[in-house]
PLY file of the C-alpha trace (Angstrom):
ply
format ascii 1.0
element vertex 87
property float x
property float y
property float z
element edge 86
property int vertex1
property int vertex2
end_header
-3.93 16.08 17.69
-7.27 15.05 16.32
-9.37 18.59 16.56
-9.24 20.27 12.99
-8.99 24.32 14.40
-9.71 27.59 12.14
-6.18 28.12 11.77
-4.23 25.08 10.56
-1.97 26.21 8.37
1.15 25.30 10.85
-0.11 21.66 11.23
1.16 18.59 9.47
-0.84 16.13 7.34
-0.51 12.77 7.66
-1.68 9.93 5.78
-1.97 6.53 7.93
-3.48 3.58 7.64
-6.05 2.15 10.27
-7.15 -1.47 10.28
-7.10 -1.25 6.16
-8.39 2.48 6.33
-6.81 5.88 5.48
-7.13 8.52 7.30
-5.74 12.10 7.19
-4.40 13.51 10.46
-3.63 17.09 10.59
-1.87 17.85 13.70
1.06 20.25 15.23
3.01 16.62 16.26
5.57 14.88 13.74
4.68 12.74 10.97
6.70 10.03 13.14
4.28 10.03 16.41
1.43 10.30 14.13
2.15 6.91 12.31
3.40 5.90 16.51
-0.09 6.85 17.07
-1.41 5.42 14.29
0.20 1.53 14.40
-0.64 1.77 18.48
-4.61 2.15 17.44
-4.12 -0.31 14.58
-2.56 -2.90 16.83
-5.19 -2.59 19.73
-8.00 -2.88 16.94
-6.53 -6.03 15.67
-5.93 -7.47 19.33
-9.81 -6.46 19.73
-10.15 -8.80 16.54
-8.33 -12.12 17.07
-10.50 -12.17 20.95
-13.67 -10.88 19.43
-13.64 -12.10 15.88
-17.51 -11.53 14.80
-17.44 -7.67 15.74
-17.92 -5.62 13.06
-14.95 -2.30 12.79
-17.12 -0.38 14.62
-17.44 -1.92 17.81
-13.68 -2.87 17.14
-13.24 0.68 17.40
-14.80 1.31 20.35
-13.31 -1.77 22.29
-10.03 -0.83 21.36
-10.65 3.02 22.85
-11.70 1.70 25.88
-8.47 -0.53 25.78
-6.32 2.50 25.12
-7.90 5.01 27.42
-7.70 1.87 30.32
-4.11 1.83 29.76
-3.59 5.71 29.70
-5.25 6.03 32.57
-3.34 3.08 34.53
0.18 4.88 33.50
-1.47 8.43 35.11
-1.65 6.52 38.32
0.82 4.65 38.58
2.84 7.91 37.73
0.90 9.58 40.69
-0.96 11.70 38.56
-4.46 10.70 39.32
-5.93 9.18 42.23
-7.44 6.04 43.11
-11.15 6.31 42.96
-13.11 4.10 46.03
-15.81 2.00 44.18
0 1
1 2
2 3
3 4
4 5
5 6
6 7
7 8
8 9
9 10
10 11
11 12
12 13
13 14
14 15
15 16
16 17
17 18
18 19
19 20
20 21
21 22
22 23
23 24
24 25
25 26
26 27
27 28
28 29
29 30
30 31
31 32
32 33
33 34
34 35
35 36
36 37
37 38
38 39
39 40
40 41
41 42
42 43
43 44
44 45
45 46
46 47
47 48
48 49
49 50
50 51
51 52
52 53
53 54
54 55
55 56
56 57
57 58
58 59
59 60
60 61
61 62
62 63
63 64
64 65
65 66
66 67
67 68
68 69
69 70
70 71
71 72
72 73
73 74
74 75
75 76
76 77
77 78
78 79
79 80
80 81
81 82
82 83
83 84
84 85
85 86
């Protein structure tokens, strides 16, 4: 979804808004999971926000990532698709 290719003339562009920022998506998915997308990231940033209040967006940004790729990664395993690592 977020890689611009050489050949994008199929994809959709979507306007959304992102903790009071627009961006333009241009992706192959609907305008519909964009702004799904799009409200999920907003709504982890502001989370990030009312626990961290003096970040600045950037490290918002980043927090919330880490959030979001914490919870993708929980659903893989508990789906089975990835493996427990040992620490």
């Amino acid at each position: 979804m977020a890689g611009q290719e050489a050949n994008n003339q199929d994809k959709k562009r979507t306007t959304v808004t992102i903790y009071g920022d627009q961006y333009t998506v241009i992706s192959d998915e609907s305008k519909g999971h964009v702004n799904d997308v799009s409200r999920y990231v907003d709504a982890k940033m502001r989370e990030m926000k009312r626990v961290n209040p003096y970040l600045d967006t950037r490290r918002l940004a980043v927090l919330a990532a880490i959030n979001i790729a914490d919870d993708y990664l929980k659903m893989q395993k508990d789906q089975g698709l990835m493996s427990e690592e040992e620490d």
